[in-house]
mmCIF entry with sequence, helices, sheets and N, C-alpha, C, O atoms, coordinates in Angstrom:
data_MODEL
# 
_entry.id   MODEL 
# 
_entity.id                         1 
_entity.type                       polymer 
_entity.pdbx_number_of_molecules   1 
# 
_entity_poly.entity_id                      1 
_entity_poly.type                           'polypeptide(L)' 
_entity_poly.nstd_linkage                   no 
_entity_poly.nstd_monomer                   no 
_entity_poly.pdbx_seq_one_letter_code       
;(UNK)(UNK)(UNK)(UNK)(UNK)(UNK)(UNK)(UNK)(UNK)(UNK)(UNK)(UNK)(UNK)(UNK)(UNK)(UNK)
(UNK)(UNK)(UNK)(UNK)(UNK)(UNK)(UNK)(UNK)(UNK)(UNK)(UNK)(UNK)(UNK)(UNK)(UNK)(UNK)
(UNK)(UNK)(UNK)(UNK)(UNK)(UNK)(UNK)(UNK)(UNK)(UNK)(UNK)(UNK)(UNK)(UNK)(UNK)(UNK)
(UNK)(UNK)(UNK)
;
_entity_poly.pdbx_seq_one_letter_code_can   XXXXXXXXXXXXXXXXXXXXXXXXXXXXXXXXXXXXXXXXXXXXXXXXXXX 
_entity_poly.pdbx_strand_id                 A 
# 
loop_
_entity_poly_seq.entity_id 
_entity_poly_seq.num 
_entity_poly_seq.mon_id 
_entity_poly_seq.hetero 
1 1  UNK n 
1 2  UNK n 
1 3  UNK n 
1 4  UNK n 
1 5  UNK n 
1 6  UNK n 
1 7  UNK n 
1 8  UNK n 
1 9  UNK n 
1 10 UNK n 
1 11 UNK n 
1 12 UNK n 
1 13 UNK n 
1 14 UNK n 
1 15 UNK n 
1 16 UNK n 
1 17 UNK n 
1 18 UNK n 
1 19 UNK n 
1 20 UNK n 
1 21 UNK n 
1 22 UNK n 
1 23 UNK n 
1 24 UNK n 
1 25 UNK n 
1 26 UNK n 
1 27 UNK n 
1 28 UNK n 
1 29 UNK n 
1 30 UNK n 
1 31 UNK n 
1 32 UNK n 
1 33 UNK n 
1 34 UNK n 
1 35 UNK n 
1 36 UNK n 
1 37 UNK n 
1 38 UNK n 
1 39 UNK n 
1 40 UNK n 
1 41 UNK n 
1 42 UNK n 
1 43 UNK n 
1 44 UNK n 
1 45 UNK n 
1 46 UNK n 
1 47 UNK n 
1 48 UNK n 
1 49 UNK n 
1 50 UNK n 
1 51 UNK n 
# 
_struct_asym.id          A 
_struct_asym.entity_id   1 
# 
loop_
_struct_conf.conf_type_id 
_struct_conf.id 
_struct_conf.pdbx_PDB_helix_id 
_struct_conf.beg_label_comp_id 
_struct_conf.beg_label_asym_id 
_struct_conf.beg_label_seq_id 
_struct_conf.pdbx_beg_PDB_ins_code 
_struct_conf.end_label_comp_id 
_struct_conf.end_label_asym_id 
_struct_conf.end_label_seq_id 
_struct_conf.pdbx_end_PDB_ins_code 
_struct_conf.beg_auth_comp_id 
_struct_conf.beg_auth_asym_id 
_struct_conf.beg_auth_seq_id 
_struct_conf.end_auth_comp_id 
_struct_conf.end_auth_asym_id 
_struct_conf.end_auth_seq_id 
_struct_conf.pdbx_PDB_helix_class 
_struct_conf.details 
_struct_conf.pdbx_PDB_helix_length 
HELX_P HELX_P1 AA1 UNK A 7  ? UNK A 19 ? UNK A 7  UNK A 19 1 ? 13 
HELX_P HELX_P2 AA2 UNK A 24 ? UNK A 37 ? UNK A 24 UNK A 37 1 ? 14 
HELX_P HELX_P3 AA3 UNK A 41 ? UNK A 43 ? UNK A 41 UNK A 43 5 ? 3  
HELX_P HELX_P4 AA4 UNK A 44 ? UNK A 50 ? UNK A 44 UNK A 50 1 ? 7  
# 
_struct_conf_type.id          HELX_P 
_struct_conf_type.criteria    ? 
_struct_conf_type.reference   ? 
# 
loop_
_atom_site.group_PDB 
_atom_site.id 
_atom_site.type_symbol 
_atom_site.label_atom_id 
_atom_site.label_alt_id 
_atom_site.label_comp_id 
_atom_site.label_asym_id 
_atom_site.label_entity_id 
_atom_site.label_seq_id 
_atom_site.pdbx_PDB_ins_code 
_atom_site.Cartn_x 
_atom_site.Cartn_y 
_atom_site.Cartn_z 
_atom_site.occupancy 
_atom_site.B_iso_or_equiv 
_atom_site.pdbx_formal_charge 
_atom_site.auth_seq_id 
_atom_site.auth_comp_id 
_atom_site.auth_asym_id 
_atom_site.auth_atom_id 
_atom_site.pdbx_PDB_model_num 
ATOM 1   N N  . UNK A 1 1  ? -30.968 48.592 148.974 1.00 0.00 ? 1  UNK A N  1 
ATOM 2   C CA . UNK A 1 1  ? -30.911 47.310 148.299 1.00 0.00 ? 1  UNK A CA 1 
ATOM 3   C C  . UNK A 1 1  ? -29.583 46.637 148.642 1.00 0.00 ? 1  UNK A C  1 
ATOM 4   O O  . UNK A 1 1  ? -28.577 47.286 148.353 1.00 0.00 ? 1  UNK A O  1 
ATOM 5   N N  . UNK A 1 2  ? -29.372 45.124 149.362 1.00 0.00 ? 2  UNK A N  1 
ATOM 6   C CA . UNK A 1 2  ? -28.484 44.296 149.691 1.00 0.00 ? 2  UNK A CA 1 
ATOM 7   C C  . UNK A 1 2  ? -28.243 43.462 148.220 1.00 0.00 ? 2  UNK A C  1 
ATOM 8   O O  . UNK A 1 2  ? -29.017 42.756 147.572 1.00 0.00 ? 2  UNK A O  1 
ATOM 9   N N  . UNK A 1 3  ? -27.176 43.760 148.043 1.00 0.00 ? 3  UNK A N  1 
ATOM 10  C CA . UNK A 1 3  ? -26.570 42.794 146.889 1.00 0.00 ? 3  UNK A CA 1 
ATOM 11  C C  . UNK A 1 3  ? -25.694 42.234 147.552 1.00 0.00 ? 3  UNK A C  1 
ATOM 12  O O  . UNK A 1 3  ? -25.088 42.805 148.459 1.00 0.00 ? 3  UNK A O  1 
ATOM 13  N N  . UNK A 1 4  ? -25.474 40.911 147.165 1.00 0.00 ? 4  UNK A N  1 
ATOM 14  C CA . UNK A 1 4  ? -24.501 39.686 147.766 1.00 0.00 ? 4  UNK A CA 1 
ATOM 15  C C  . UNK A 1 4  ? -22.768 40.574 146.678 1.00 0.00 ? 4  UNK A C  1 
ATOM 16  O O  . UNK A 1 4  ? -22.566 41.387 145.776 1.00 0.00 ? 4  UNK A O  1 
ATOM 17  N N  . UNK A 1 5  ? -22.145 39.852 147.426 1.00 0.00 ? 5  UNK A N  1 
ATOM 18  C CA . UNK A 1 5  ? -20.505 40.406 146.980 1.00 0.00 ? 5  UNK A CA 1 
ATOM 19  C C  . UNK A 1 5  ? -20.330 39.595 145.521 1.00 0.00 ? 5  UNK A C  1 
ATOM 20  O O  . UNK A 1 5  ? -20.131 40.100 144.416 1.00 0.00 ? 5  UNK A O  1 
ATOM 21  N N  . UNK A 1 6  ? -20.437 38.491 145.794 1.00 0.00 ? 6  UNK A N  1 
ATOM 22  C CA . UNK A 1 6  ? -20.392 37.194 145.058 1.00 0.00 ? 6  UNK A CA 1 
ATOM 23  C C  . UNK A 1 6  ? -20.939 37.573 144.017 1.00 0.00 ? 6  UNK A C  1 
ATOM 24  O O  . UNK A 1 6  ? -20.346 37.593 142.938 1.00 0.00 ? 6  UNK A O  1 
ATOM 25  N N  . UNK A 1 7  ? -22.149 37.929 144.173 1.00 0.00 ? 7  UNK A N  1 
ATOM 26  C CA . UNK A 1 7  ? -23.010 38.604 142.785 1.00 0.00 ? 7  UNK A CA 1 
ATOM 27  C C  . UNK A 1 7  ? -22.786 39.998 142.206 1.00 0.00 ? 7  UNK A C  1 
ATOM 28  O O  . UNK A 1 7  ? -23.280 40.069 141.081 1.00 0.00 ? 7  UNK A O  1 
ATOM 29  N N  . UNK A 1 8  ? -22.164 41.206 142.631 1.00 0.00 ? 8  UNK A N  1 
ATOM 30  C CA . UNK A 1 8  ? -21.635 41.575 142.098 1.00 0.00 ? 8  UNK A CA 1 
ATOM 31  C C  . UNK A 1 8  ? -20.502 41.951 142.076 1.00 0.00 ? 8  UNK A C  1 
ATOM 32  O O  . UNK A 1 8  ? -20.204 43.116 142.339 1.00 0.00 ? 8  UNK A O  1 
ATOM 33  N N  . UNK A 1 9  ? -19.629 41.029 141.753 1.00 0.00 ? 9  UNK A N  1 
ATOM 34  C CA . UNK A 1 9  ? -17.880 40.507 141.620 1.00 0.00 ? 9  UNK A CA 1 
ATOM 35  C C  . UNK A 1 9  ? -18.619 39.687 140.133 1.00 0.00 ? 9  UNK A C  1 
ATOM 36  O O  . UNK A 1 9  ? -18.066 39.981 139.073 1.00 0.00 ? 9  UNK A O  1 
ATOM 37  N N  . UNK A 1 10 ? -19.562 38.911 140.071 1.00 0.00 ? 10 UNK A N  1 
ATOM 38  C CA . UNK A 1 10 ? -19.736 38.338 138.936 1.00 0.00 ? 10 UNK A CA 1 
ATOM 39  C C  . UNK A 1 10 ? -19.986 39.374 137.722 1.00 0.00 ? 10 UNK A C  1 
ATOM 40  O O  . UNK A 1 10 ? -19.425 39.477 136.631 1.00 0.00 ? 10 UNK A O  1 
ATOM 41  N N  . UNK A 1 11 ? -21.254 40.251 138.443 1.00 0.00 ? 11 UNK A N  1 
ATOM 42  C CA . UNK A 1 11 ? -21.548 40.821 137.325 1.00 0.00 ? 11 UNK A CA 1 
ATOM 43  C C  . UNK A 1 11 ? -20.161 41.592 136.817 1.00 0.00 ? 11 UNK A C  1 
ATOM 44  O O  . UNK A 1 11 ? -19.682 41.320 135.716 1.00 0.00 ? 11 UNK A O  1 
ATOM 45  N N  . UNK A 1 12 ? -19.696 42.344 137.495 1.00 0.00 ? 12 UNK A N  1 
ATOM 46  C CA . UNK A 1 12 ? -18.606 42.903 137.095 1.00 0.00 ? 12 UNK A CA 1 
ATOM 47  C C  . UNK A 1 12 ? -17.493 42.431 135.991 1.00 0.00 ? 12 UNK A C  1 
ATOM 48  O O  . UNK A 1 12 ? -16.830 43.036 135.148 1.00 0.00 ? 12 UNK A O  1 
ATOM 49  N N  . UNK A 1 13 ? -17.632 40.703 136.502 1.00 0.00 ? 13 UNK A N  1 
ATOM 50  C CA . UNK A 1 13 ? -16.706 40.110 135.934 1.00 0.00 ? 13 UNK A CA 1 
ATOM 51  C C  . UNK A 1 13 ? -16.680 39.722 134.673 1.00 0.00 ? 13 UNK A C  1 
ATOM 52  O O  . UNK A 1 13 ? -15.769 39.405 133.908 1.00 0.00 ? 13 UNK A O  1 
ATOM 53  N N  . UNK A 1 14 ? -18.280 39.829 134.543 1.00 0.00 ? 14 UNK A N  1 
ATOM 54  C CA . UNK A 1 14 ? -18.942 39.380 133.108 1.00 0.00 ? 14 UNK A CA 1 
ATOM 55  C C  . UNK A 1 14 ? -18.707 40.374 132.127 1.00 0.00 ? 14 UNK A C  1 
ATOM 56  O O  . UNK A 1 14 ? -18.392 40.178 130.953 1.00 0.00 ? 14 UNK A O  1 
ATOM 57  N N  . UNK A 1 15 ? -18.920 41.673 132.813 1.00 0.00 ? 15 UNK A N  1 
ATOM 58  C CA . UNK A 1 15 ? -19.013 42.740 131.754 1.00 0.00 ? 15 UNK A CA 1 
ATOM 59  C C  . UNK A 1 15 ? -17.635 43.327 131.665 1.00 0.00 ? 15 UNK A C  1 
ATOM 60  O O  . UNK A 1 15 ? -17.676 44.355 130.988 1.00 0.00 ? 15 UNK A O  1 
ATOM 61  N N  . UNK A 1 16 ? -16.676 43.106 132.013 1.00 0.00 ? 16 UNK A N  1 
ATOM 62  C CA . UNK A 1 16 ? -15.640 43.202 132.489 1.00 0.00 ? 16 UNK A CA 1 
ATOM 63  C C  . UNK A 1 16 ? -14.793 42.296 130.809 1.00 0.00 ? 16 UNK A C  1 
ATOM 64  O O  . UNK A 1 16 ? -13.988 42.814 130.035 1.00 0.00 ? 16 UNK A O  1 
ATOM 65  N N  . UNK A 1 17 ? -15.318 41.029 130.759 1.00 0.00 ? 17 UNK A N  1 
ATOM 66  C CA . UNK A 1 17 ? -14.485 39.858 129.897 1.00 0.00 ? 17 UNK A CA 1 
ATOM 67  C C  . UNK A 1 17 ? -15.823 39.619 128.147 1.00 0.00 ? 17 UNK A C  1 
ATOM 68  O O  . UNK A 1 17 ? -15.620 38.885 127.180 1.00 0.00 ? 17 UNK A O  1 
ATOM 69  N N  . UNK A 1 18 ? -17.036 40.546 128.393 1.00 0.00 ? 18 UNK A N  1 
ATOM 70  C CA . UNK A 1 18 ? -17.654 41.123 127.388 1.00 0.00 ? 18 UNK A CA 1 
ATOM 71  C C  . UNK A 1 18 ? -17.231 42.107 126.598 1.00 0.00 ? 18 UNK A C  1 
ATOM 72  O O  . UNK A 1 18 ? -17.111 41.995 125.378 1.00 0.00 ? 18 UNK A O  1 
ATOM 73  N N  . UNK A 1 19 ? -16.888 43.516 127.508 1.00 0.00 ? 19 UNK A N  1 
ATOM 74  C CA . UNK A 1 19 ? -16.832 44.509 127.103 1.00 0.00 ? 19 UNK A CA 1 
ATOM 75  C C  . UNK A 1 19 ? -15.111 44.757 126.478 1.00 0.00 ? 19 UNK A C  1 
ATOM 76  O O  . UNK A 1 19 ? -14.889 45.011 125.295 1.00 0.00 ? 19 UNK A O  1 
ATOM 77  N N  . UNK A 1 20 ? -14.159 44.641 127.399 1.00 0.00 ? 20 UNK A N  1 
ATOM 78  C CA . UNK A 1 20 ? -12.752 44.687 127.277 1.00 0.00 ? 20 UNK A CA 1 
ATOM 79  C C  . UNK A 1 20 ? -12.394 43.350 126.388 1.00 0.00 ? 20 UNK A C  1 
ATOM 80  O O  . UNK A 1 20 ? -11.558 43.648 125.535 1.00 0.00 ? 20 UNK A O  1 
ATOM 81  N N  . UNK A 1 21 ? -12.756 42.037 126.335 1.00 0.00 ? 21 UNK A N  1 
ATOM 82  C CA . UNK A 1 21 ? -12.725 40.965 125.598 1.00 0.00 ? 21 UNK A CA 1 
ATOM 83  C C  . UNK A 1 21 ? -10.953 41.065 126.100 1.00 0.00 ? 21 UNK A C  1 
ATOM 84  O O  . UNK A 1 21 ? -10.218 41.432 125.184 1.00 0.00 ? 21 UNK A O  1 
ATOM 85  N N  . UNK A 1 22 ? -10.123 40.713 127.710 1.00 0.00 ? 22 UNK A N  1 
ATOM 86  C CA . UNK A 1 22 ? -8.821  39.800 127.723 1.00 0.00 ? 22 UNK A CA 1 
ATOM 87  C C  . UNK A 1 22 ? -8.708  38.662 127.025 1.00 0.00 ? 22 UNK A C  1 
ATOM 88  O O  . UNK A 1 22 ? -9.706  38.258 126.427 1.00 0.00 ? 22 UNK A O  1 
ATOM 89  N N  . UNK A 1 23 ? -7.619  38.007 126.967 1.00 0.00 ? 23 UNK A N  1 
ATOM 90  C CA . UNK A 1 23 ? -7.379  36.844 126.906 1.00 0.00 ? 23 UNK A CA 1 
ATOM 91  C C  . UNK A 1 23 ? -7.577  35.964 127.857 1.00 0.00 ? 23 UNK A C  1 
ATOM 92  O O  . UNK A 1 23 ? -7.200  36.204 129.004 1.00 0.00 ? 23 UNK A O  1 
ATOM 93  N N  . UNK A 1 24 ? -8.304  34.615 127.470 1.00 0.00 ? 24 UNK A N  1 
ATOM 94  C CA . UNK A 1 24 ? -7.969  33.888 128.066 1.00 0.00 ? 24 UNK A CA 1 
ATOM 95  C C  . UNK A 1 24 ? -7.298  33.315 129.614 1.00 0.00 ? 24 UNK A C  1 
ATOM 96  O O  . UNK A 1 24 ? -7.789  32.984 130.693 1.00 0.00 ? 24 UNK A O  1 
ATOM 97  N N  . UNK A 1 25 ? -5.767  33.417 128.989 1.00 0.00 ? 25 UNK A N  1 
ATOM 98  C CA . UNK A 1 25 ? -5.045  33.176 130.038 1.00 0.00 ? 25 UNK A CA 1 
ATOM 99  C C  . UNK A 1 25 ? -4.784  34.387 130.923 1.00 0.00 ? 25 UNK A C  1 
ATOM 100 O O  . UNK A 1 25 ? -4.211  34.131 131.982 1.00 0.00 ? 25 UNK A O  1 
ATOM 101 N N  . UNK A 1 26 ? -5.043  35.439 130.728 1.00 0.00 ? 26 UNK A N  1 
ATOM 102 C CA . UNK A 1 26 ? -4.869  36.616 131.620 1.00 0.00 ? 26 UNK A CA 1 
ATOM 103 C C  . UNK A 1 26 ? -5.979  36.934 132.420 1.00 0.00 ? 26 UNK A C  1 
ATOM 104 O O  . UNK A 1 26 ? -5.969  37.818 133.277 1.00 0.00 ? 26 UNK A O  1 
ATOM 105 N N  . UNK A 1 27 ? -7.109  36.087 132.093 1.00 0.00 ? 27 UNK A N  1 
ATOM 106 C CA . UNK A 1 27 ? -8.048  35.972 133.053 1.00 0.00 ? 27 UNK A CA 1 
ATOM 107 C C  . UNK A 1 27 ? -7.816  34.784 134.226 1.00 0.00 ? 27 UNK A C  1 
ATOM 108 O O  . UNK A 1 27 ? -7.718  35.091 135.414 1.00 0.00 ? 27 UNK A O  1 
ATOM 109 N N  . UNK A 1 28 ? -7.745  33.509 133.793 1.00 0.00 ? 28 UNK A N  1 
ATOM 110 C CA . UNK A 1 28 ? -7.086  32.397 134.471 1.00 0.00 ? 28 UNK A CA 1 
ATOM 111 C C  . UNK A 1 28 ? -5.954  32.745 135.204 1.00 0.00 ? 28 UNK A C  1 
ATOM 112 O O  . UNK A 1 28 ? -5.797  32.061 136.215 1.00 0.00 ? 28 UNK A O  1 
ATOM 113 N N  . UNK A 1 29 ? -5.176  33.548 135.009 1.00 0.00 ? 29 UNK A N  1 
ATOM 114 C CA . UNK A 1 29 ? -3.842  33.912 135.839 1.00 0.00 ? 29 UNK A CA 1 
ATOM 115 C C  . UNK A 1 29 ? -4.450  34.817 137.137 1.00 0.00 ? 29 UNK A C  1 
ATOM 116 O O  . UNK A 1 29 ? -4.459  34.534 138.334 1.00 0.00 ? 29 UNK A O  1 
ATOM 117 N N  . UNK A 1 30 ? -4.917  35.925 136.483 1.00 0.00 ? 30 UNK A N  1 
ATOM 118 C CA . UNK A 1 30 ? -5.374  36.901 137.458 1.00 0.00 ? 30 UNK A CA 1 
ATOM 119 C C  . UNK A 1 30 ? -5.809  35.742 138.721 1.00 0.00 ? 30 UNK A C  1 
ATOM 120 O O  . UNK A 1 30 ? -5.199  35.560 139.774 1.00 0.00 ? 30 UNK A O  1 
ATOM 121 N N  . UNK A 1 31 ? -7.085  35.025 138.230 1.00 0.00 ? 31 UNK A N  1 
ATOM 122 C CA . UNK A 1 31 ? -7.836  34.538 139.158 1.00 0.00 ? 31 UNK A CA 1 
ATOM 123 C C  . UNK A 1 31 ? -6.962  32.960 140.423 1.00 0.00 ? 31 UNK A C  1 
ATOM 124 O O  . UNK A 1 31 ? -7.013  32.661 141.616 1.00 0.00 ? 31 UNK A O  1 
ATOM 125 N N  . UNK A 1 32 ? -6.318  32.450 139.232 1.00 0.00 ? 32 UNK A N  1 
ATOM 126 C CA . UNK A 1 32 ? -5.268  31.626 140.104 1.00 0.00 ? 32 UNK A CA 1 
ATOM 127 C C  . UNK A 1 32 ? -4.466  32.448 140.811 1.00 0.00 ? 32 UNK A C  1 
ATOM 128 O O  . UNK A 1 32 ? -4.305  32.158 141.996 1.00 0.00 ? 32 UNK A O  1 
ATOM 129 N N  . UNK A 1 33 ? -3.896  33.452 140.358 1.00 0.00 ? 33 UNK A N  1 
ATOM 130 C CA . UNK A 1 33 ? -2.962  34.474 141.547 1.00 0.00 ? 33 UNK A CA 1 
ATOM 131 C C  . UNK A 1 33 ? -3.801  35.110 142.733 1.00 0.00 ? 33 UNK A C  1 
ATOM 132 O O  . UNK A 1 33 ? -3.312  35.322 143.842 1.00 0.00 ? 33 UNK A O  1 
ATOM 133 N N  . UNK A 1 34 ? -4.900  35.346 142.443 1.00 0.00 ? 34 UNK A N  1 
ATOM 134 C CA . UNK A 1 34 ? -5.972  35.860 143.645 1.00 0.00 ? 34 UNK A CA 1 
ATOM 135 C C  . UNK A 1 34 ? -5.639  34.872 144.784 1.00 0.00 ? 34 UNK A C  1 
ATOM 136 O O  . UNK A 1 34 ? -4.981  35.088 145.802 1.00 0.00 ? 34 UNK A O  1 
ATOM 137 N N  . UNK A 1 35 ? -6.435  33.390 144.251 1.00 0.00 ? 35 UNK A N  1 
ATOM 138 C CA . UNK A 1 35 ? -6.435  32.664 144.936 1.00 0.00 ? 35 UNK A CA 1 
ATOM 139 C C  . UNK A 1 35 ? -5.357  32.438 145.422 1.00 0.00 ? 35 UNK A C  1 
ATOM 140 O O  . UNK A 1 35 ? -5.712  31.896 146.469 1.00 0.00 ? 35 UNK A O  1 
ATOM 141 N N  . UNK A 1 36 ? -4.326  32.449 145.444 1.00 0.00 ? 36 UNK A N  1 
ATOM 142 C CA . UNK A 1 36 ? -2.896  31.622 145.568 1.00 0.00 ? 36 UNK A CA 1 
ATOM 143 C C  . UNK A 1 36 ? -2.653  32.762 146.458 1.00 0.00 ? 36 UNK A C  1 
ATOM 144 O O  . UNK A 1 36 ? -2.224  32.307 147.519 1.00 0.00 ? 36 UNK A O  1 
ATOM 145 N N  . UNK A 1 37 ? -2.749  34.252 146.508 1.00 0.00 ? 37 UNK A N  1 
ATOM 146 C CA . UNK A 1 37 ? -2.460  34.992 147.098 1.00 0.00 ? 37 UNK A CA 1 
ATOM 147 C C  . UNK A 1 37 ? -3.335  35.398 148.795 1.00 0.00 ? 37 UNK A C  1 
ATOM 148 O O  . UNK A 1 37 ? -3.008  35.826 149.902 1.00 0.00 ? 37 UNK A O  1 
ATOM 149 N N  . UNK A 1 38 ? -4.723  34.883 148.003 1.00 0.00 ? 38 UNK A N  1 
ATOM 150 C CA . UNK A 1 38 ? -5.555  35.326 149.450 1.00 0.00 ? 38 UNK A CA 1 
ATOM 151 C C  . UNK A 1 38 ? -4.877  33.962 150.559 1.00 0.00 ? 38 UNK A C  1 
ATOM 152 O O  . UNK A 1 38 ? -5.084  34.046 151.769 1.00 0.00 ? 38 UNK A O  1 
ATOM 153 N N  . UNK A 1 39 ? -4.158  32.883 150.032 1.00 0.00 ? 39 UNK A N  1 
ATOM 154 C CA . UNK A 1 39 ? -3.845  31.922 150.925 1.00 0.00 ? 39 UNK A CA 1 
ATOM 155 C C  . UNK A 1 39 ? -2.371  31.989 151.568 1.00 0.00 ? 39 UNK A C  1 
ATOM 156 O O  . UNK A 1 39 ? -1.961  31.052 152.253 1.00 0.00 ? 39 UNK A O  1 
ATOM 157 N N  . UNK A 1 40 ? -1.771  32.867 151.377 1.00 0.00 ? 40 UNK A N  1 
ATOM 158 C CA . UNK A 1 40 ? -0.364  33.255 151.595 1.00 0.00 ? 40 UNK A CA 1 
ATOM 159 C C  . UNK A 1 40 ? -0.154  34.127 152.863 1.00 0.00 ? 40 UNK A C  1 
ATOM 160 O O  . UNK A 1 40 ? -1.153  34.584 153.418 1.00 0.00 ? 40 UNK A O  1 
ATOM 161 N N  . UNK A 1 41 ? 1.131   34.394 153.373 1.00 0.00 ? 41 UNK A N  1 
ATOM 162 C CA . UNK A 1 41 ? 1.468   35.277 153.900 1.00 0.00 ? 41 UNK A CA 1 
ATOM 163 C C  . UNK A 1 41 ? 0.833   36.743 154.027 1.00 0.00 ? 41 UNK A C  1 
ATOM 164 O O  . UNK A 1 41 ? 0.536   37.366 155.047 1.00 0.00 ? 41 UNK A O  1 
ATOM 165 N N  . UNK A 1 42 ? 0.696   37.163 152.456 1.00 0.00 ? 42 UNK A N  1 
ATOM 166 C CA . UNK A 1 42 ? 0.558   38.710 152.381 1.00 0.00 ? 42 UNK A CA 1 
ATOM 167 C C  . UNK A 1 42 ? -1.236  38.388 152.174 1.00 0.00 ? 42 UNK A C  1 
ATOM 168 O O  . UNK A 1 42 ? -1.852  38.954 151.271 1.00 0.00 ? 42 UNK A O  1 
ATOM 169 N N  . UNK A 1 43 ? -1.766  37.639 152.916 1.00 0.00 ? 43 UNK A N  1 
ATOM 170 C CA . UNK A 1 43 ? -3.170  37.943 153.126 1.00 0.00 ? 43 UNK A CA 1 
ATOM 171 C C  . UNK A 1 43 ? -3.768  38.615 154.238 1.00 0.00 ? 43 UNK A C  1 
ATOM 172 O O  . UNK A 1 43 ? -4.965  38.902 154.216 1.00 0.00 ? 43 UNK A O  1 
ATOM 173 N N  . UNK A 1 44 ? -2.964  38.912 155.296 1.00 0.00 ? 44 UNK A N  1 
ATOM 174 C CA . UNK A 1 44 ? -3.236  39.929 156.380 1.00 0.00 ? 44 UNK A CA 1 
ATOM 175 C C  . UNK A 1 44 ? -3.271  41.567 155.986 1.00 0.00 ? 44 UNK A C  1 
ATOM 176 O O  . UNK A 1 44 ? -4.089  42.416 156.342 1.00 0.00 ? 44 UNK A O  1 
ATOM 177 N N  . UNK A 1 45 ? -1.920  41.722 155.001 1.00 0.00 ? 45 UNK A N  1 
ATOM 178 C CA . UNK A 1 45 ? -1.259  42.943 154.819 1.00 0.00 ? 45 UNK A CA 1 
ATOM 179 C C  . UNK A 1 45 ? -2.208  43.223 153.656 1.00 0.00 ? 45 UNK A C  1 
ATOM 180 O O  . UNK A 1 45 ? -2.278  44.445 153.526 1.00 0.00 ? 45 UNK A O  1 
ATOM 181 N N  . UNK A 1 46 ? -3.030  42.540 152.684 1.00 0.00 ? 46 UNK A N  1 
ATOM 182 C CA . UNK A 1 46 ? -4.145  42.782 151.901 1.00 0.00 ? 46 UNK A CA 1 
ATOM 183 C C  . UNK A 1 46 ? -5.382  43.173 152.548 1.00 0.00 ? 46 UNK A C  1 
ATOM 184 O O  . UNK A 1 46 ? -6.030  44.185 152.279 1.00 0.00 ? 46 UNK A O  1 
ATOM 185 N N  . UNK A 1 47 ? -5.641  42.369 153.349 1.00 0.00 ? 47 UNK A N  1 
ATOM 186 C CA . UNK A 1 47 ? -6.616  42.525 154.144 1.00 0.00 ? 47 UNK A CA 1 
ATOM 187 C C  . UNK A 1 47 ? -7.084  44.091 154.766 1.00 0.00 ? 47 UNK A C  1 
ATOM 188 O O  . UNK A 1 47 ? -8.076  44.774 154.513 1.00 0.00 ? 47 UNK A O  1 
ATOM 189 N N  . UNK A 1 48 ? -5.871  44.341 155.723 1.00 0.00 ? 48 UNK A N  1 
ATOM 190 C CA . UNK A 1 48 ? -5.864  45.396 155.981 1.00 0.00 ? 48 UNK A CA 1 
ATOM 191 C C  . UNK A 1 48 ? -5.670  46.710 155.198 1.00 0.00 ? 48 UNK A C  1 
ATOM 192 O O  . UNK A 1 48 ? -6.157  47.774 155.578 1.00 0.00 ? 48 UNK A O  1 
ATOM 193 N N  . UNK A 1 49 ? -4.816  46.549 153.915 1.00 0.00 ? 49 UNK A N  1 
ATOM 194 C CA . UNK A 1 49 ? -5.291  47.818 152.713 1.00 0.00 ? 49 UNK A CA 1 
ATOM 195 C C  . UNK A 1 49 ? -6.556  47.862 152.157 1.00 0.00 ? 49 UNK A C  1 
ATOM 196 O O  . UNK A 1 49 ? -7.070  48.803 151.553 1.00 0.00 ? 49 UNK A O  1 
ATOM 197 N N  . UNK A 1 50 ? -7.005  46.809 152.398 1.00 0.00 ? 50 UNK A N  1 
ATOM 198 C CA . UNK A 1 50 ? -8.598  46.833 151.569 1.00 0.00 ? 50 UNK A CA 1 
ATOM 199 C C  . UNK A 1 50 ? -9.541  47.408 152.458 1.00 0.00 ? 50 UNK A C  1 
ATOM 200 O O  . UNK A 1 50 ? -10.427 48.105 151.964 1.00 0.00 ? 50 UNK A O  1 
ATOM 201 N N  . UNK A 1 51 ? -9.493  47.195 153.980 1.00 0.00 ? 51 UNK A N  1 
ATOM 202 C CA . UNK A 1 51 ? -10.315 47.942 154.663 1.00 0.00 ? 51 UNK A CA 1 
ATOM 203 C C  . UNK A 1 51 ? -9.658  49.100 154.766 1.00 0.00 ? 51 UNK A C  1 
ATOM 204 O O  . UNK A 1 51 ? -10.167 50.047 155.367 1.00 0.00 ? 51 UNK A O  1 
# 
């Protein structure tokens, strides 16, 4: 069975901000720092720890 990434990064994410109940802004941060980060410099050196 092919599951899309997208879809489960969501589900995860759902049950993730259900189950643990963060705040708010510590969700918004996480996700603005993702972003802000996959566009930076250290997006090669991520890249390559993740594979």
């Amino acid at each position: 069975m092919d599951v899309p990434l997208w879809l489960a990064l969501a589900a995860v994410g759902y049950l993730g901000v259900k189950l643990i109940r963060p705040p708010l802004w510590l969700v918004l941060v996480l996700l603005l720092g993702g972003y802000l980060i996959a566009d930076s410099l250290l997006a090669p050196v991520i890249d390559t720890a993740v594979k």
